[in-house]
N, C-alpha and C positions, 0 to 999 in steps of 0.2 A: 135239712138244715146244715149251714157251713160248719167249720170250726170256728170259727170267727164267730159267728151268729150265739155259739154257746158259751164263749168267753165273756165272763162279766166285764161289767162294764166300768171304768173308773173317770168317776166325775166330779171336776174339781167347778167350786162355787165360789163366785165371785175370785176369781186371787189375784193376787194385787202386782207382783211380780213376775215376768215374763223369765227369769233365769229358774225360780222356783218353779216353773212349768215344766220348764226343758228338763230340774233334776227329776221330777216327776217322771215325765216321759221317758228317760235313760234307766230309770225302777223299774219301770212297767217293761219295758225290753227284756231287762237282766233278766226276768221270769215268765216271757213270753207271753205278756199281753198287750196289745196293741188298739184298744177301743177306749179312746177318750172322749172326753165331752166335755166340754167348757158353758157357762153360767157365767155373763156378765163380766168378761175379765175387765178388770179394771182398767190394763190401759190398749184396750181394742188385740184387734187379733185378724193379721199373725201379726207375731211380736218378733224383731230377730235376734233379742238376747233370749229369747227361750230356744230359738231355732240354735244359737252358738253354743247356751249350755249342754243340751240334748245331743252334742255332736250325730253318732252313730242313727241313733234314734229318731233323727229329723224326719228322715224320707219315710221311716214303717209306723211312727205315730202321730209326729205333730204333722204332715202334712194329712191325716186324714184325720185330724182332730175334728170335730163339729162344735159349730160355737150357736148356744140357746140363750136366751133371753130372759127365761125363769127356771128352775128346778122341777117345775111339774112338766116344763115344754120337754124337757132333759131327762124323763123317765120314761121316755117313748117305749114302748116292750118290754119292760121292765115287770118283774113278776114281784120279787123280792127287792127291797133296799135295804142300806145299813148305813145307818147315820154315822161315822167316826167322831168321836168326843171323849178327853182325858176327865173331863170335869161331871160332878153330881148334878141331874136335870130331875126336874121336878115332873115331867113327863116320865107316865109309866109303860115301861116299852123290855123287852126281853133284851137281857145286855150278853153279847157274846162277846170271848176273845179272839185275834187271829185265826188262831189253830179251831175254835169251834165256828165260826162264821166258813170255813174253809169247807168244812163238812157240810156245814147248810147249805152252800151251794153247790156240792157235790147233788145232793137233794133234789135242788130244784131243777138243776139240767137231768136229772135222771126223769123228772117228772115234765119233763119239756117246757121250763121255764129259765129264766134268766134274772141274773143279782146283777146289782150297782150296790157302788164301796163310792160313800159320799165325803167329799174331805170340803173344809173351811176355807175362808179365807186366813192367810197368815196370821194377821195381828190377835183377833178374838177366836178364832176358829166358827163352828157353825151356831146360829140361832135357833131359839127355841121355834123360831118356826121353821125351819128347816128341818130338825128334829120329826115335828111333827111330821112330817110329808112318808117318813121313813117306816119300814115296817119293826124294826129293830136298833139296838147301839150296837156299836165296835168300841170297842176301848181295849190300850195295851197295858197290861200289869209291868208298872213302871214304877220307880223311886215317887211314890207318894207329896213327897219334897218340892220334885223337881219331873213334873208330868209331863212339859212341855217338848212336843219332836217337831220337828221341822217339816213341812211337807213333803220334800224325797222322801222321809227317812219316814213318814206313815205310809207311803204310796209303799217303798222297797220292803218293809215289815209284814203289808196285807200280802202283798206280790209274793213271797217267797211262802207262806205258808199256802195259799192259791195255787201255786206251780207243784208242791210235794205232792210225786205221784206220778205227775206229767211231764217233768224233765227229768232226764239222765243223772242217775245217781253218782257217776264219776264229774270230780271238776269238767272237764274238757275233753271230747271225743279224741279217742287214742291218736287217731290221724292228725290232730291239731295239738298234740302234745308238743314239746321240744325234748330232742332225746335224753334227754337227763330225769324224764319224767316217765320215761315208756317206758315198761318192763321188760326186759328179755326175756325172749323166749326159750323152748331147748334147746331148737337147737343151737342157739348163739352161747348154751350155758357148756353144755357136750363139746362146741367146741374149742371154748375157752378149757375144760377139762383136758378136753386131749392135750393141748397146748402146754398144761404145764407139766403131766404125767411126761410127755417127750421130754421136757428141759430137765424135768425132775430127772426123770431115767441118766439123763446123758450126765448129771451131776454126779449121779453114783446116791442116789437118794436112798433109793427102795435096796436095801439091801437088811439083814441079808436075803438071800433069794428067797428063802421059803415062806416070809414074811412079806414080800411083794405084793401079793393078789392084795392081803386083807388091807395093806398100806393105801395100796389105789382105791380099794373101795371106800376105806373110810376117805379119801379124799373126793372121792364121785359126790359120797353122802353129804360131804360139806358144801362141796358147791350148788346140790340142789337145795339143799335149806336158806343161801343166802336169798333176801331179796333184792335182785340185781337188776338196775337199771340197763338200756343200750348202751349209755354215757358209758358206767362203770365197768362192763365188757370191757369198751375199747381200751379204758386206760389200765385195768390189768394187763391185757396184752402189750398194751404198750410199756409197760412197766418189766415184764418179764423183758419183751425182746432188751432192752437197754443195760439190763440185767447180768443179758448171756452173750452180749455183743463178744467178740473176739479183738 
C-alpha cells in the first residue's frame, strides 16, 4: 500500500464556493495531505477561483481532486468516516474531537483501513442524512456562542492534528531557514570567541595576568550559553571589527 493510499481522505459535500475549495486544498497541503473528493460542487468542477485560491496547492490537490455525485459514490475504500458538525444531532453516533479522531485513525491504518473527514456545504453545513452515512462525529470545542468556522479553517484544524507525529517538529527544515533563524554552530561560536579574546587581549582586557585564564574562560562560558543565531555571529563580528577599526 502507497503513502497516499493510507492517508485519509478529505471530502468536501456539496460546497458551494470554488475559492473555499482552494482554502481547503491550501489546509490540506500545510499538513501534507493531498486526497480530496468532491460531492456535487455546486458550481461544477474545475473551478478556477478554487484553482487561484489554492495557489501552491493547485497542481498536488486540486488537480487530483475526484468529483462524485453522491457521498456514498465518495466513500469508495473507506473503512472509517467522520461526520464534522458544530451543532447537536439527534443521531446517536460516538462524537470525537480533532485530537481524539487523529488517533482513531492512527488505528485504523495500523489495522489496514482508511478514514474520511466529511465537511458540509458552507451555508448549513452537513444533513442529518449525511450524518447518517458516517461512522462517527468530529466537532471542535469551540465558543459555544459562536461555533461556526469556515471551511479552510475545519479542513486546516482536522489537518494539523492529522499530521502530529508525521511532520517535523521544527517550523521549517534548517536548510530552508533564513539565517537569522539557523543556529550557530561551534564552530562559528569558538570562532567568534577567539575573535573577541584577541581584540580583548590587544585592549589590555585580561589583566591582571594571573587573572587571565579564569577571565577567558568565563568568557568561553558565556558565549556557549548564549543562544546565537548565524545572523547574530556575523553582526557581533561585525560589531567588534568597527569597534577596533584604527
Amino acid at each position: 500500500m502507497t503513502e497516499t493510499a493510507t492517508q485519509p481522505v478529505i471530502i468536501l459535500t456539496r460546497p458551494q464556493m470554488g475559492e473555499n475549495i482552494g482554502a481547503a486544498a491550501r489546509a490540506m497541503l500545510n499538513f501534507g495531505l493531498t486526497e480530496m473528493r468532491l460531492v456535487a460542487p455546486r458550481d461544477g468542477w474545475p473551478n478556477p477561483k478554487a484553482v487561484a485560491m489554492a495557489s501552491g496547492a493547485a497542481g498536488r490537490v486540486l488537480d487530483r481532486a475526484r468529483v462524485f455525485p453522491t457521498l456514498d459514490a465518495a466513500m469508495e475504500g473507506i473503512t472509517y468516516a467522520f461526520a464534522t458538525t458544530a451543532r447537536g444531532r439527534e443521531l446517536t453516533k460516538p462524537v470525537f474531537t480533532p485530537e481524539t479522531a487523529a488517533a482513531r485513525n492512527r488505528d485504523e491504518i495500523s489495522q489496514g483501513g482508511r478514514c474520511a473527514f466529511i465537511f458540509g456545504p458552507e451555508r448549513a453545513g452537513l444533513e442529518n442524512d449525511d450524518i447518517a452515512r458516517a461512522n462517527a462525529i468530529l466537532t471542535v470545542p469551540v465558543n459555544p456562542d459562536f461555533p461556526s468556522l469556515n471551511l479552510g479553517q475545519a479542513v486546516l484544524l482536522t489537518g494539523y492534528e492529522l499530521s502530529r507525529g508525521a511532520l517535523p517538529d521544527q517550523p521549517m527544515p534548517t536548510h530552508r531557514r533564513p539565517a537569522g533563524e539557523v543556529a550557530a554552530d561551534r564552530v562559528e561560536i569558538q570562532k567568534l570567541a577567539d575573535h573577541y579574546e584577541e581584540k580583548l587581549g590587544d585592549a589590555g582586557y585580561f589583566f591582571p595576568d594571573e587573572k587571565a585564564p579564569s577571565m577567558k574562560l568565563n568568557l568561553r562560558n558565556m558565549w556557549s550559553r548564549m543562544p546565537l543565531t548565524r545572523a547574530d555571529v556575523q553582526v557581533l563580528h561585525g560589531l567588534l571589527r568597527q569597534l577596533t577599526r584604527r
